[in-house]
C-alpha positions in Angstrom: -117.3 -15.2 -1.8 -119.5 -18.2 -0.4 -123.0 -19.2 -1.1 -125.4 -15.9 -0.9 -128.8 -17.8 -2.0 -130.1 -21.1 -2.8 -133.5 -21.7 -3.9 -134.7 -25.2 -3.2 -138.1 -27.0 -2.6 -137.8 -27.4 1.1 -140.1 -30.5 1.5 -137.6 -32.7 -1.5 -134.2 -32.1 1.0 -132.8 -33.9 3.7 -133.0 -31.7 7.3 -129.8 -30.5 7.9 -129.5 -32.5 11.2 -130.2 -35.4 9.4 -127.4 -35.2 7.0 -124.3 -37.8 7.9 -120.7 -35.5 9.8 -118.6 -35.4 6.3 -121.2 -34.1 4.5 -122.4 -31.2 7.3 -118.9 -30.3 7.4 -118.6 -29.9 4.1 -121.5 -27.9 3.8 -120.5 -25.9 6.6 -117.2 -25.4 5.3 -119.1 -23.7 1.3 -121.5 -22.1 2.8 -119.7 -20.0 5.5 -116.9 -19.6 2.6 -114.7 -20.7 5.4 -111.6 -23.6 6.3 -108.3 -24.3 7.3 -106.7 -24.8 4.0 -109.0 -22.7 1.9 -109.8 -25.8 -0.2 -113.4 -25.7 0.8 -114.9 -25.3 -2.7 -112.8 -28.3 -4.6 -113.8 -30.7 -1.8 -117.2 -30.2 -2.1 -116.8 -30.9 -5.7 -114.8 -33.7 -4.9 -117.3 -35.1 -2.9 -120.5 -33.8 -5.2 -118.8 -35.9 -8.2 -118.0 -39.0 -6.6 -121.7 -38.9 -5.0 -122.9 -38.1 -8.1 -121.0 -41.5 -9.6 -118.9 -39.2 -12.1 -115.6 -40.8 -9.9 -115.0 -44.2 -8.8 -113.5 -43.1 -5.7 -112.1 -40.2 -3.8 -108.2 -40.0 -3.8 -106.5 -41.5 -0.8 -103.8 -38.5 -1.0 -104.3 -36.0 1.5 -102.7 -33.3 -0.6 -104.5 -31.3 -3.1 -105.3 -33.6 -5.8 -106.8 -30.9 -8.5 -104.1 -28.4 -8.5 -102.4 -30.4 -11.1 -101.6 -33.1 -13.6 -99.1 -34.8 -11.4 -101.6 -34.8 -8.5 -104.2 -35.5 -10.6 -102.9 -38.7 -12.2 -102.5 -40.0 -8.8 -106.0 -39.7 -7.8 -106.6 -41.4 -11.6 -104.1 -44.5 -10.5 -106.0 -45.2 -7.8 -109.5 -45.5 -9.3 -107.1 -47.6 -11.4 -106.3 -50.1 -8.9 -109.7 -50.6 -7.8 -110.7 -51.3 -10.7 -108.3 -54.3 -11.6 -108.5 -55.5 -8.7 -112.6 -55.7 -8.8 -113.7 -59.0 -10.8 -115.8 -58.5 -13.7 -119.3 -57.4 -12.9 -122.6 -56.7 -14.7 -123.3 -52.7 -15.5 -126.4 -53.5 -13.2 -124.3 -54.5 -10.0 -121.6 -52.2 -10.7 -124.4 -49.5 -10.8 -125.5 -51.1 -7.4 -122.3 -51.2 -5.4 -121.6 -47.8 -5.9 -125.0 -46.6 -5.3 -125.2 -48.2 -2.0 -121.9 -45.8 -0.8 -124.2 -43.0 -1.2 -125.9 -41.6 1.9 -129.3 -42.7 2.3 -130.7 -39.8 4.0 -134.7 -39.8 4.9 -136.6 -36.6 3.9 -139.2 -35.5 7.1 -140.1 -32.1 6.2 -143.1 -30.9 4.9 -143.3 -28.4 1.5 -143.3 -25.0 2.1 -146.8 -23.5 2.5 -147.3 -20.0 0.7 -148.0 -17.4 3.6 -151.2 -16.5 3.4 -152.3 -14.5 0.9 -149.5 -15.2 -1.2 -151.4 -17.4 -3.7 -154.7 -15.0 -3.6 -156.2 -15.0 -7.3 -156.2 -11.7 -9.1 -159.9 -10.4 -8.9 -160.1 -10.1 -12.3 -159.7 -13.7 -13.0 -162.3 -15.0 -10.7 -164.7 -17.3 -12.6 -167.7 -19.5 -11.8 -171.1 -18.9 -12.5 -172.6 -16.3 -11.6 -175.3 -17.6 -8.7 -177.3 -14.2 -9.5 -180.6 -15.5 -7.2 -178.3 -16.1 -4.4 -176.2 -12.6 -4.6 -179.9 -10.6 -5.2 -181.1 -12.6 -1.8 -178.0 -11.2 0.0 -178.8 -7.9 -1.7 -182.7 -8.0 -0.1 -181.4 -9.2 3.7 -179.0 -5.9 3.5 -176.1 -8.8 3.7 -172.4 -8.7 2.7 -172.1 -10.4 -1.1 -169.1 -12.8 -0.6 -166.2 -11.6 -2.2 -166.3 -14.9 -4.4 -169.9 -14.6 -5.6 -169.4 -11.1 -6.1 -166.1 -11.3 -8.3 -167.7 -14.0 -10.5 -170.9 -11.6 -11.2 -169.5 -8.9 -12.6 -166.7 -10.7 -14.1 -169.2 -12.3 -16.0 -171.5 -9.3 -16.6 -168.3 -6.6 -17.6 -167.8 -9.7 -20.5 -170.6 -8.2 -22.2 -171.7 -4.9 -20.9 -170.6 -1.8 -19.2 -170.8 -1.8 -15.4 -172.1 1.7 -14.0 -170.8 3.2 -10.6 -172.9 6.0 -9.1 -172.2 9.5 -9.3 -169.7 11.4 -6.6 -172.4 11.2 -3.3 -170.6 13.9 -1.6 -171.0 16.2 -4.5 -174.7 15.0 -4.6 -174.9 16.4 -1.3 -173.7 19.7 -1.5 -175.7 20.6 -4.3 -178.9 20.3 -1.6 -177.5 23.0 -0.1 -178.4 22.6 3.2 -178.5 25.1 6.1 -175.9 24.6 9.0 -178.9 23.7 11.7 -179.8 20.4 8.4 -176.0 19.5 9.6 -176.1 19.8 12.8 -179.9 18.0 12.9 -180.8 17.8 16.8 -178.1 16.2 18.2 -174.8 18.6 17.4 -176.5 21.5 18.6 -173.1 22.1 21.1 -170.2 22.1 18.9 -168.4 25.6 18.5 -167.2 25.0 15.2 -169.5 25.7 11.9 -170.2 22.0 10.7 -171.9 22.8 7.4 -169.3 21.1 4.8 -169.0 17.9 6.6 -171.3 15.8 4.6 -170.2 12.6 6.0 -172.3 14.1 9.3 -175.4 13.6 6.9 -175.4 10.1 7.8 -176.1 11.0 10.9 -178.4 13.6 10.8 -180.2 13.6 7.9 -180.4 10.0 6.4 -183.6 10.4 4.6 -181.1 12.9 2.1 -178.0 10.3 1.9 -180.4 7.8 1.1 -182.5 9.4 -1.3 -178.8 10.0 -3.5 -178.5 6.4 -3.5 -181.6 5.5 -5.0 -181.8 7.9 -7.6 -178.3 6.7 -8.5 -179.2 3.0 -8.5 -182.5 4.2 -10.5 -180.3 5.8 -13.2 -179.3 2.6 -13.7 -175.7 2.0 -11.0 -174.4 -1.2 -10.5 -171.9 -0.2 -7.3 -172.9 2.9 -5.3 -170.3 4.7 -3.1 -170.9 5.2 0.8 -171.2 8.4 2.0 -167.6 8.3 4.1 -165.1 10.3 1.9 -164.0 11.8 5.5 -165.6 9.5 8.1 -162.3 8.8 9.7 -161.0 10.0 12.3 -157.7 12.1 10.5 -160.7 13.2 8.5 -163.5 15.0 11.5 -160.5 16.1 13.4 -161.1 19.7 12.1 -165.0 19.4 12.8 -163.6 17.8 16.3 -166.2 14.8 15.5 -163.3 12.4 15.8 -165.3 10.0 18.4 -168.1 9.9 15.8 -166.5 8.7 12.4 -166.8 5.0 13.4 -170.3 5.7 14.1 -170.6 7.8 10.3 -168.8 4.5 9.0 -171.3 2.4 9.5 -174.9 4.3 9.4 -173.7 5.6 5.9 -173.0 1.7 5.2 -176.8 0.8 6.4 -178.1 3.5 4.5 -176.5 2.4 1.2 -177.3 -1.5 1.7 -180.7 -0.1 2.4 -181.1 1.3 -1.1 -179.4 -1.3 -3.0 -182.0 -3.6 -1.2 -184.8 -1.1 -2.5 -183.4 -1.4 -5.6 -182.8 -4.8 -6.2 -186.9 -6.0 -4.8 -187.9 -4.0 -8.0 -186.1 -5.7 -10.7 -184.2 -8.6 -9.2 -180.9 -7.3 -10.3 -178.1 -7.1 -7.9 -176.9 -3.6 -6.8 -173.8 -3.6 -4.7 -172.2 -0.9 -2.0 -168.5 0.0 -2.4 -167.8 1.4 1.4 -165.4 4.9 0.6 -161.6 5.4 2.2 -161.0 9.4 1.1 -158.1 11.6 1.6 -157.3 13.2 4.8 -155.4 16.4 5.9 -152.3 14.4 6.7 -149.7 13.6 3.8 -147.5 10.9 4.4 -145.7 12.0 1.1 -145.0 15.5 2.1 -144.7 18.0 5.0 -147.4 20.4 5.7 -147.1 23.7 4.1 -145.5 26.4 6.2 -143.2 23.9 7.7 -139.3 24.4 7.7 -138.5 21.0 7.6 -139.1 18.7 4.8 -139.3 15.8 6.9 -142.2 16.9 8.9 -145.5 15.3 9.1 -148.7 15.9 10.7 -149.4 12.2 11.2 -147.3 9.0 11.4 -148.0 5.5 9.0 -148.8 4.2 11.8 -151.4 6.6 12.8 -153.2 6.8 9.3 -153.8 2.9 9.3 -155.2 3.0 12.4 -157.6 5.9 11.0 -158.2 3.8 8.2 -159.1 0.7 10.1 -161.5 1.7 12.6 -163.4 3.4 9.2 -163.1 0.0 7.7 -164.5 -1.6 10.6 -167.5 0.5 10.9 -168.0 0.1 6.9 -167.6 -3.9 7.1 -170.4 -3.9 10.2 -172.9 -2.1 8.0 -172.5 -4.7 5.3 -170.4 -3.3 2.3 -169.2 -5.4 -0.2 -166.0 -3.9 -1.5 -163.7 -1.4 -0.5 -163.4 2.3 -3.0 -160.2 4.3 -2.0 -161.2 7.8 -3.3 -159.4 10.7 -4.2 -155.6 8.9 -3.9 -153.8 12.3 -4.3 -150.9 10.7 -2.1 -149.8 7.2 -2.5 -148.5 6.5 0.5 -151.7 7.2 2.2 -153.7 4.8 -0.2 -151.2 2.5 0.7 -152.3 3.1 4.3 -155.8 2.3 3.5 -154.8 -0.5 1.5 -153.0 -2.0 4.2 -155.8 -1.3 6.7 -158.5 -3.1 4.6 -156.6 -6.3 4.5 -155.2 -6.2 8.0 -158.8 -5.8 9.8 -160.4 -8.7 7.3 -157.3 -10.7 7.9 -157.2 -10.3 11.8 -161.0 -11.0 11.9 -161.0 -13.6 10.0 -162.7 -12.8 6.9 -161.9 -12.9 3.4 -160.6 -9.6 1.9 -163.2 -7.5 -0.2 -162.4 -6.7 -3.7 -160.8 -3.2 -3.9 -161.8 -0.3 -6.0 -158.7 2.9 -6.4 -159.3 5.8 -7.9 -156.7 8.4 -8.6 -156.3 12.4 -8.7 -154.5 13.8 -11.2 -153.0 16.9 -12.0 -152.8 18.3 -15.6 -149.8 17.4 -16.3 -150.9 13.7 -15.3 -149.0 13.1 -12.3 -150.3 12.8 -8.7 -150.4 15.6 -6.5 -147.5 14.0 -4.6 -145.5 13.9 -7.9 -145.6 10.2 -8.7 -146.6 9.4 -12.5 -149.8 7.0 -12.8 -147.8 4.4 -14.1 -145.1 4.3 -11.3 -148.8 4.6 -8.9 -149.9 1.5 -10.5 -146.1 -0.1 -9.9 -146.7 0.7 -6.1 -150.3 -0.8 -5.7 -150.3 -3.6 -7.8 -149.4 -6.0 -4.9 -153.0 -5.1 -3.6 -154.4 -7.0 -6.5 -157.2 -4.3 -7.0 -160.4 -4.9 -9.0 -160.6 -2.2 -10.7 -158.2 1.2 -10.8 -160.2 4.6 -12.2 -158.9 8.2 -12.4 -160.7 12.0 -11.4 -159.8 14.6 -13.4 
């Protein structure tokens, strides 16, 4: 039923304006499956074989030559007839002649290019050596590792030892127990609603306590600690109504890790890294709120949840992290969202994309809270490449 796909390096063929009337028409004639006669297909194979040297010549009959024998034997009469006529020749010039009645068409195009990102190497096959003076120095300045450097150190470290990530920050932090007024410090002494709970706000107003988590984690012995940003998005202080503050939470709790892996890192001149947190929110792409009547209905659109996402990763990226953590995936279609938000800020500001870091809730009977098995989870995210995939009980 015509031609439905052709896969061809696009730089080693002719342009198709280039190509000589017969031979457009012919194409024209395959490809849109489409002629006056309906002979379309034979010609081209007509012409193909004779191009191709497999015929002396095309048959001077304008009927239907392959349909058969008596037909046939025509077209073989006349390749006949050329040939006694021709005088003897060497296999070289014969070779020669014929070649010249090919179409000498001039190739101008350029190879395809792969769009970008395309060709990205799998993080986990990033080599090099590991330049650990230079990564401990972007450590100490409270700098971004590049993704590069930072791929090939713990590539090369996890080849003989165990990498440690710190423990769950946010659970860290409620274990303080901290009064509502520690929450609300002295700047959210206005809002209505209780704010005790949100411990991204801790960023904000009490520091000194996020960072104190992050040093005792990277004392323990933590290669990678967490940001404090599990809900610093704006999806995520919506029920606080701190929605104008979660870039803001972003990128203090950002500082305030960097901070500590410097800390860290002056003592024993071993690089400590900051994974800058995307959490859940409120919002299921996967499923409808519960109460709703319809099944369709959703509290918040894709779109909306990238753009959630993003602002969060731009607030993370100014404080200096060095990869991206998506936390708590309980709904795939919303770490998809945070996936696609990560690369689409570093692409757009023209940065390389950071390693990422997923890490999934299950329920007991191993699935996703959204229903989707781990294995069809992986299936779904594995275009992201990720560094390294974990899973909360």
């Amino acid at each position: 039923r015509g031609l439905n796909v052709l896969l061809v390096e696009a730089g080693a063929v002719p342009r198709y304006e280039d190509l000589d009337a017969e031979v457009r028409a012919l194409c024209e004639e395959l490809i849109l499956n489409r002629s006056a006669d309906g002979d379309h297909l034979q010609r081209f194979l007509a012409m193909a074989s004779f191009r191709s040297k497999q015929l002396v010549c095309l048959p001077v009959s304008q009927r239907p030559w392959w349909e058969d024998v008596a037909r046939s034997a025509e077209g073989m009469e006349t390749q006949q007839g050329v040939l006694a006529k021709r005088k003897p020749s060497t296999a070289a010039e014969q070779r020669a002649y014929w070649t010249s009645l090919r179409s000498a068409t001039a190739v101008t195009s350029q190879p395809v290019q792969p769009s970008p990102g395309a060709a990205f190497a799998h993080p986990t096959s990033v080599r090099g050596a590991a330049r650990t003076d230079e990564i401990v120095a972007k450590v100490l300045a409270k700098s971004p590792v590049p993704p590069s450097d930072l791929l090939s150190y713990l590539n090369s470290e996890l080849s003989s030892r165990v990498c440690l990530m710190d423990a769950d920050v946010t659970s860290c932090l409620k274990q303080l127990g901290l009064p509502e007024n520690d929450y609300r410090g002295s700047r959210f002494k206005d809002p209505k609603v209780p704010l005790q709970g949100d411990q991204d706000l801790l960023s904000l107003t009490q520091p000194q306590q996020v960072g104190k988590v992050h040093r005792e984690s990277f004392m323990a012995g933590a290669d990678i600690c967490f940001t404090n940003t599990l809900a610093a998005c704006k999806l995520g202080q919506e029920e606080y109504g701190l929605e104008a503050c979660a870039f803001e939470m972003s990128r203090a709790a950002a500082q305030i890790a960097k901070e500590a892996a410097a800390d860290a890192a002056a003592k024993d001149r071993r690089p400590r890294f900051v994974a800058g947190v995307l959490g859940p929110t409120s919002a299921s792409l996967s499923s409808s709120p519960p109460g709703a009547g319809d099944a369709s209905s959703r509290t918040a659109t894709w779109d909306e949840v990238v753009e959630s996402y993003r602002e969060q990763v731009q607030g993370l990226v100014e404080g200096g992290v060095d990869l991206i953590a998506v936390m708590s995936i309980r709904d795939t279609l919303n770490a998809k969202a945070a996936i696609a938000a990560s690369h689409e800020f570093c692409d757009r500001s023209g940065r390389e994309r950071l390693p990422l870091i997923l890490s999934v809730a299950l329920n007991e009977d191993g699935r996703l809270p959204s229903g989707q098995s781990l294995a069809a989870f992986l299936v779904s995210v594995r275009h992201a490449k990720p560094f390294a995939v974990g899973v909360e009980g």
